[in-house]
ZAZA-18587 format. One record per residue: x, y, z of N, C-alpha, C, O in turn; residue in one letter; residue number from 1. Coordinates in steps of 0.2 Angstrom, whole numbers, padded with zeros to 4 digits. Each point is the difference from the previous one (the first is absolute). Example, Ala and Ser with C-alpha at 12.3 -4.5 7.8 and 13.67 -1.06 7.14 Angstrom:
BEGIN
[[0066 -0028 0039] [-0004 0006 0000] [0004 0006 0000] [0005 -0001 0003] 'A' 1],
[[-0007 0006 -0007] [0004 0006 0001] [-0004 0005 0003] [0003 0006 0001] 'S' 2],
END
This chain:
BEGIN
[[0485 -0046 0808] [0002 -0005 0003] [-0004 -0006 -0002] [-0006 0000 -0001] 'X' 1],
[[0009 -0006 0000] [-0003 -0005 -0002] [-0001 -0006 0004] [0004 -0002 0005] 'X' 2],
[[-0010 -0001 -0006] [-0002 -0005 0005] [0007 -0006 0002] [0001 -0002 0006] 'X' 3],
[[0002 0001 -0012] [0005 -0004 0001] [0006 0002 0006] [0003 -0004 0003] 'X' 4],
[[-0002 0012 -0002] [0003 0003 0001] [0001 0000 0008] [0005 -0001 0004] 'X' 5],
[[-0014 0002 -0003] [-0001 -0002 0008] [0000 -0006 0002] [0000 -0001 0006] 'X' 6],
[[-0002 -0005 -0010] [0000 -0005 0001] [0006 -0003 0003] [0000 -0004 0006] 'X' 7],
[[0007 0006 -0011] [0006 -0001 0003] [0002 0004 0007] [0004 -0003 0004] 'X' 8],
[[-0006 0008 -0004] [0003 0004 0006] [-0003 -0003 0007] [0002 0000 0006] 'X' 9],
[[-0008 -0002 -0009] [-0003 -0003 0007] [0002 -0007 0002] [-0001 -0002 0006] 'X' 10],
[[0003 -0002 -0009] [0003 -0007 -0001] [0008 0001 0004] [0003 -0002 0005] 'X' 11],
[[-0002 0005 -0010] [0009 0004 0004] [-0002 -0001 0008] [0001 -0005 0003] 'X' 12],
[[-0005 0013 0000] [-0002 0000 0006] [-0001 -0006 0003] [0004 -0003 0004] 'X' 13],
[[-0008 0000 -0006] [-0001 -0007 0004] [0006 -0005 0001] [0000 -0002 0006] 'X' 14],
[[0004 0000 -0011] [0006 -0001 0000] [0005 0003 0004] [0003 -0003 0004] 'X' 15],
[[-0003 0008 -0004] [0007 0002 0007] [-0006 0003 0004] [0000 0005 0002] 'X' 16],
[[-0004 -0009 -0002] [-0003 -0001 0011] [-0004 0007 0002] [-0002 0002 0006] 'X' 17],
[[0002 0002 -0013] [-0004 0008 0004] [-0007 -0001 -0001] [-0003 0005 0001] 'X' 18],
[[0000 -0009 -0002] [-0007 -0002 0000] [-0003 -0002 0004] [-0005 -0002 -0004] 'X' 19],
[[0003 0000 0009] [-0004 -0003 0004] [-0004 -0004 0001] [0001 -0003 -0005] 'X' 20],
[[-0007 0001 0008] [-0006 -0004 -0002] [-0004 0008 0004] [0001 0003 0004] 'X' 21],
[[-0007 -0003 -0009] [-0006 0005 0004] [0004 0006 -0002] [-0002 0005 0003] 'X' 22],
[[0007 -0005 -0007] [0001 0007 0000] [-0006 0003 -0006] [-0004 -0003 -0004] 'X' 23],
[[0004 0011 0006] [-0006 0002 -0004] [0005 0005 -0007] [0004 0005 0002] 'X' 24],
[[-0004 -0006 -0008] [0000 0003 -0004] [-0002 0007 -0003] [-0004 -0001 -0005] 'X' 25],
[[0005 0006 0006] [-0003 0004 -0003] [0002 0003 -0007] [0006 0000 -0002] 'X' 26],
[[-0013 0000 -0002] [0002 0002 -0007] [-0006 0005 -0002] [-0004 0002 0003] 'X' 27],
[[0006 0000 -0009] [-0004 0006 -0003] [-0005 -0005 -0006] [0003 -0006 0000] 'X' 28],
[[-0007 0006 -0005] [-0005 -0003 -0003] [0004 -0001 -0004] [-0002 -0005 -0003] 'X' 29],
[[0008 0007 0001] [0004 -0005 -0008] [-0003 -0004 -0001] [-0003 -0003 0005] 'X' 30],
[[0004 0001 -0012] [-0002 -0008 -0002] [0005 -0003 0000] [0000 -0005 -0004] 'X' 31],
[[0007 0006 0007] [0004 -0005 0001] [-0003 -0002 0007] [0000 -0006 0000] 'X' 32],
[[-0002 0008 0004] [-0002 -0002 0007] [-0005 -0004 0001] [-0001 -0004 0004] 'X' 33],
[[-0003 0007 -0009] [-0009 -0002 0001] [0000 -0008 -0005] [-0004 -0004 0000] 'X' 34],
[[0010 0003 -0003] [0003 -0004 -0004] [-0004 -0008 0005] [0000 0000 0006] 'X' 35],
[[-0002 -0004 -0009] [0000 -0006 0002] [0006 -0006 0004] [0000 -0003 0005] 'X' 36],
[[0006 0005 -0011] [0006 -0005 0003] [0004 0003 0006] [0003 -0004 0003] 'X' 37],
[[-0003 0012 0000] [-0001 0003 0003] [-0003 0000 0009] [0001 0001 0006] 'X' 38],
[[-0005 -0004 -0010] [-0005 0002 0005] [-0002 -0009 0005] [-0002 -0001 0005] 'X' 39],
[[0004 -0003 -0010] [0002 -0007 0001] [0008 0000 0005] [0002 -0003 0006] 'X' 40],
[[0001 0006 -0011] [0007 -0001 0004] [-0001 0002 0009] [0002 -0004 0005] 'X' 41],
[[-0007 0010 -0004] [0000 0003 0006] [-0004 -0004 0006] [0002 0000 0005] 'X' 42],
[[-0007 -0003 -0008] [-0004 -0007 0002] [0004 -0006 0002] [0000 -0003 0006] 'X' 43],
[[0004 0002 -0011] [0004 -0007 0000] [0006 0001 0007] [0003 -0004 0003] 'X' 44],
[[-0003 0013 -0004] [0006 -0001 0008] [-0005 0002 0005] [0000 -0005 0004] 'X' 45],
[[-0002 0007 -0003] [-0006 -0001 0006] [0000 0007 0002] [0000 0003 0006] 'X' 46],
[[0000 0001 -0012] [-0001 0010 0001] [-0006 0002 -0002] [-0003 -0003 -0005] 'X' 47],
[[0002 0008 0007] [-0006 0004 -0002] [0001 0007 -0006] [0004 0004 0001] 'X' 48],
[[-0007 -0003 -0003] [-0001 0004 -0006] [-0003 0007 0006] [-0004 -0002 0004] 'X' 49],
[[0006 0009 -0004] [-0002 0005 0002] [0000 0006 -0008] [0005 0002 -0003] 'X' 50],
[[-0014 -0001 0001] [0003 0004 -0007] [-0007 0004 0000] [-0005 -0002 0003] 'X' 51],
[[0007 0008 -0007] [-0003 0007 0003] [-0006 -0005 -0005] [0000 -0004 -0004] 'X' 52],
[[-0006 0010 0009] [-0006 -0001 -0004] [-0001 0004 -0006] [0004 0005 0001] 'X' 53],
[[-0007 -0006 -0007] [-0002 0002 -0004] [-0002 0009 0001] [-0005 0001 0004] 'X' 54],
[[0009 0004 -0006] [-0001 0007 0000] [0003 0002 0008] [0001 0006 0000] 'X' 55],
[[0002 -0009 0004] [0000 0002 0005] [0008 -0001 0002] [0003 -0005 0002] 'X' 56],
[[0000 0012 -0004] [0007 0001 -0001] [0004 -0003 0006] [0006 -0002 0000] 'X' 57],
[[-0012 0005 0006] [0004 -0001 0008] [0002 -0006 0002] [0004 -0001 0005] 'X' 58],
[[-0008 -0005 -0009] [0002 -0008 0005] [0005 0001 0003] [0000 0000 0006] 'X' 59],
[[0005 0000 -0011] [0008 -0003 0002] [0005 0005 -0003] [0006 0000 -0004] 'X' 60],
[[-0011 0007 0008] [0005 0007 0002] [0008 0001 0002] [0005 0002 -0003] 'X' 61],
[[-0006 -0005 0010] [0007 -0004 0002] [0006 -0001 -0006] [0005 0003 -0001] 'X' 62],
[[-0008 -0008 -0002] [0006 -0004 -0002] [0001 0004 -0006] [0006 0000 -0003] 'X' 63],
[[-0011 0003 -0001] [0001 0005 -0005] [0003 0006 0002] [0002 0004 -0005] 'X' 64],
[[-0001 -0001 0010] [0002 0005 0004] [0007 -0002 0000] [0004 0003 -0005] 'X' 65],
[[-0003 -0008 0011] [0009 -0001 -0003] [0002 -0001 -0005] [0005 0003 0000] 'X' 66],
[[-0007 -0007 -0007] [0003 -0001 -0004] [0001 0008 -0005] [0004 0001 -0004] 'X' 67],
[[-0011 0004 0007] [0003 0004 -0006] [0007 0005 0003] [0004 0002 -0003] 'X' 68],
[[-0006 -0001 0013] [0007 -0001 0000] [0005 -0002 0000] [0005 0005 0000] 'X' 69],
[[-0003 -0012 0000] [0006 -0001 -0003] [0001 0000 -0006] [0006 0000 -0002] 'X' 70],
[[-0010 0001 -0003] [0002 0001 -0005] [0002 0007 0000] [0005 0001 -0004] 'X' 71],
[[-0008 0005 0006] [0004 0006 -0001] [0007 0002 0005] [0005 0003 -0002] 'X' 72],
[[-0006 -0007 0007] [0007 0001 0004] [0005 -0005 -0002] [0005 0002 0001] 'X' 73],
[[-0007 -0007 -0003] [0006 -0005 0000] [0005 0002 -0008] [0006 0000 -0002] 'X' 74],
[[-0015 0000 -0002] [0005 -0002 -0006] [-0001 0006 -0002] [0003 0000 -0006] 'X' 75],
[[-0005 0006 0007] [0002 0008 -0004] [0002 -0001 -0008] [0004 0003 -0003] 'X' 76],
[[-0008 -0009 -0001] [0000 0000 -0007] [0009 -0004 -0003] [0002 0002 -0005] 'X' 77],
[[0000 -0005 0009] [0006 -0003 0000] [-0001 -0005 -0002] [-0006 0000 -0001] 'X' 78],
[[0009 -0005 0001] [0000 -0007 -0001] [0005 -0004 0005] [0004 0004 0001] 'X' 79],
[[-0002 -0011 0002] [0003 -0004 0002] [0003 -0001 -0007] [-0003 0001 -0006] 'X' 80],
[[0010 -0002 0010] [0007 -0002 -0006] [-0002 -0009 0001] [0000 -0003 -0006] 'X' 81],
[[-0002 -0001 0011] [0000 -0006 -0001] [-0007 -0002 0006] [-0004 0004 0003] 'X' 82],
[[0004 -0009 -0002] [-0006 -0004 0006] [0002 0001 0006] [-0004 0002 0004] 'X' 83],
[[0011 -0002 -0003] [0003 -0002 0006] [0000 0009 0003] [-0001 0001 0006] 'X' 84],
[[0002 0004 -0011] [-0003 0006 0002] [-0006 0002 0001] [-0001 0002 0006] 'X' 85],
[[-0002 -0003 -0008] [-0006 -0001 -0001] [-0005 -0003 0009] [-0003 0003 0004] 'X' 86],
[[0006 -0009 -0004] [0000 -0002 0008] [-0001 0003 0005] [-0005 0001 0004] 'X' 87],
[[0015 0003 -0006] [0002 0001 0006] [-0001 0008 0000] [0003 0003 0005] 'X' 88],
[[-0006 0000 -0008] [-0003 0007 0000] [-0005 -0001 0004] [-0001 0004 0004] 'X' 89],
[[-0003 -0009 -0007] [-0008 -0002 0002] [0000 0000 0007] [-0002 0004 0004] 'X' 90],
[[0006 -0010 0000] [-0001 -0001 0005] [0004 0007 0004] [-0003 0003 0005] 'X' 91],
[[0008 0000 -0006] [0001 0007 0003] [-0004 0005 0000] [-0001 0004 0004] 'X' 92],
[[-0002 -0005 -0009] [-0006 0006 -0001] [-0006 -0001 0007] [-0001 0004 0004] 'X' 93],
[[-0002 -0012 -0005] [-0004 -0001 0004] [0002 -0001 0010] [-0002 0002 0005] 'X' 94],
[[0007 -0005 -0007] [0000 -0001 0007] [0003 0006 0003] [-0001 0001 0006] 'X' 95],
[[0007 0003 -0011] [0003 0006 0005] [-0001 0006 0000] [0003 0004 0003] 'X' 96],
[[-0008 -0005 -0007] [-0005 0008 0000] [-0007 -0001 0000] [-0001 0002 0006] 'X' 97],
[[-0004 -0004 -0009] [-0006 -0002 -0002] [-0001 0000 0008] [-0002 0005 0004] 'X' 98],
[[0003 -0012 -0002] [-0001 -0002 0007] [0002 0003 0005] [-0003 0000 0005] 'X' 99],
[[0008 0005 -0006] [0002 0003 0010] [0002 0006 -0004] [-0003 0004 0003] 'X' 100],
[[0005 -0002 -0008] [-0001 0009 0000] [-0004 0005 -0002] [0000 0005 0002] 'X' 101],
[[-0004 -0007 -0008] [-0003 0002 -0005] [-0009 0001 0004] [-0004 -0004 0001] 'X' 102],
[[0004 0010 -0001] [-0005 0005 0004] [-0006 -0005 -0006] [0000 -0001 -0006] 'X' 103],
[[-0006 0000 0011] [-0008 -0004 -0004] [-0002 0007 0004] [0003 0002 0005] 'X' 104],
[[-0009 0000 -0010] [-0007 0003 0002] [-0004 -0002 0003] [-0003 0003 0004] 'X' 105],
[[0002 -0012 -0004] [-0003 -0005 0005] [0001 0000 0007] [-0003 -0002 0004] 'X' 106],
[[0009 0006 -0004] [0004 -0002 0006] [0001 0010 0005] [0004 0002 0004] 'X' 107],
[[-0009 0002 -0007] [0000 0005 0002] [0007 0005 -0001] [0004 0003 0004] 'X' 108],
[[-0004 -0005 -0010] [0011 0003 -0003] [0005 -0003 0004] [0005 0003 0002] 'X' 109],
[[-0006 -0009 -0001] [0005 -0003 0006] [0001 -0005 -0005] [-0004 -0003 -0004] 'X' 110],
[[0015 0003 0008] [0001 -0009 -0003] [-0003 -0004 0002] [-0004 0002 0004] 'X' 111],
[[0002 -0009 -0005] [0000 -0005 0002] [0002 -0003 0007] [-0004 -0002 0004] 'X' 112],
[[0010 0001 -0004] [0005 0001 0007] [-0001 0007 0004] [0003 0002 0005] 'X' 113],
[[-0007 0001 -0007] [0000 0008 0005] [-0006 -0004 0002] [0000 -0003 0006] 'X' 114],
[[-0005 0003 -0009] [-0009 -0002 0001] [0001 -0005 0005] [-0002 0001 0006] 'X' 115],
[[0005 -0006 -0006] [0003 -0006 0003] [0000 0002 0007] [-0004 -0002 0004] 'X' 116],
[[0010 0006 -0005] [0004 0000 0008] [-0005 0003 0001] [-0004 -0004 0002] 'X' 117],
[[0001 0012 -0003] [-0006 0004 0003] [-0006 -0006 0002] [-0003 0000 0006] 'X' 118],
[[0001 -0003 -0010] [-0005 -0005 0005] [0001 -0006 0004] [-0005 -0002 0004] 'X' 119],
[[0010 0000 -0004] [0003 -0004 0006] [0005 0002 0005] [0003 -0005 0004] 'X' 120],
[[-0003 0014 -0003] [-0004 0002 0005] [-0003 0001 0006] [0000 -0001 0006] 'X' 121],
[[-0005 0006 -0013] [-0008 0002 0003] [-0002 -0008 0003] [-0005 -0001 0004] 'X' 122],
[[0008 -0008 -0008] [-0005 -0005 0001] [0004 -0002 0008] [-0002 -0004 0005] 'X' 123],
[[0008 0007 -0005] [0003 -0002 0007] [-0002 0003 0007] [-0001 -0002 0005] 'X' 124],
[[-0001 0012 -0007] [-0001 0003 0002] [-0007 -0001 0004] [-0001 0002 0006] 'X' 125],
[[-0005 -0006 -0010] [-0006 -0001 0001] [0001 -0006 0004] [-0003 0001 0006] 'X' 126],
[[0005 -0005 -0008] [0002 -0008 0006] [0003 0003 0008] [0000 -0003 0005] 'X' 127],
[[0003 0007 -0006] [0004 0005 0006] [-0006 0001 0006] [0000 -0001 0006] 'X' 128],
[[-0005 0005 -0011] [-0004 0005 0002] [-0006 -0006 0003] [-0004 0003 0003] 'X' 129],
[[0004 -0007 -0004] [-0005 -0006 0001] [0003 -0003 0006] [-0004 -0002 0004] 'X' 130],
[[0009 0001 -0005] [0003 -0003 0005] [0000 0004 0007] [-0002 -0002 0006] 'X' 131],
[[0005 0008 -0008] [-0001 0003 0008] [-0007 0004 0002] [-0001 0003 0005] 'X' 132],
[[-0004 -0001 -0010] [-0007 0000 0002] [-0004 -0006 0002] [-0006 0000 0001] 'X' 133],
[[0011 -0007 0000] [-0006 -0006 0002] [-0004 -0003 -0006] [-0002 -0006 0001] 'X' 134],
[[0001 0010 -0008] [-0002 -0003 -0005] [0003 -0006 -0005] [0001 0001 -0006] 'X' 135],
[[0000 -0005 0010] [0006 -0005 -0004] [-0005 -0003 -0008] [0002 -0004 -0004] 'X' 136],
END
C-alpha cells in the first residue's frame, strides 16, 4: 500500500463527513503512515495518530483483530465485481453481522447485541436493587 494510496483514502473520508475533529487513527508503523505528508494531513484535521509501538504486536490488536477477520469472512479470497459491491458488502458485513451477530471472545462467546441486552439488565437489575434496598 502506498503513501499516496492512504493519503487519498483519508481525504475521501474527510470529504464525505466520516472524519471528525479528535478523531484518533489507528495504524500499524508502515511508512506510508509514519509518512510526513500523512501525518500532517492528520494534524491539519485536528486527529490524532494512534500507532503500535516498536516490537509490540498488541497496540492496536482490536483493529488488527477485526480486519484479519473481515478479511477471512467477508472476502474468503474473492474479489468485489465493482466499489459499489465492495460498499455494500462492507457495510452488510459490519453492521449486520460483525456488530449484533458475530460471537467476540472479548465478549465471553457472546454477540454484541447479546452482551448488550445481558448487561442492561444486570445494570437495570442493580438500580432496582438499590432502589428498593435504600441504596439510591
Amino acid at each position: 500500500m502506498t503513501e499516496e494510496l492512504v493519503i487519498k483514502a483519508f481525504e475521501k473520508a474527510i470529504k464525505g463527513g466520516a472524519v471528525k475533529t479528535h478523531t484518533i487513527v489507528h495504524t500499524d508503523r508502515g511508512s506510508q503512515y509514519a509518512a510526513d505528508r500523512f501525518r500532517q494531513l492528520l494534524k491539519s484535521n485536528e486527529c490524532r495518530q494512534s500507532m503500535s509501538r516498536r516490537g509490540n504486536c498488541y497496540d492496536n490488536a482490536q483493529a488488527e483483530s477485526f480486519f484479519s477477520r473481515f478479511k477471512a469472512e467477508l472476502l474468503e479470497g474473492g474479489v468485489f465485481e465493482d466499489v459499489s459491491q465492495a460498499r455494500s458488502e462492507t457495510f452488510s458485513y459490519i453492521e449486520g453481522y460483525y456488530n449484533l451477530v458475530r460471537r467476540h471472545s472479548a465478549l465471553s462467546y457472546k454477540s454484541p447485541e447479546e452482551f448488550e441486552r445481558e448487561f442492561n439488565i444486570k445494570k437495570k437489575g442493580s438500580s432496582c436493587e438499590s432502589f428498593v434496598s435504600g441504596k439510591t
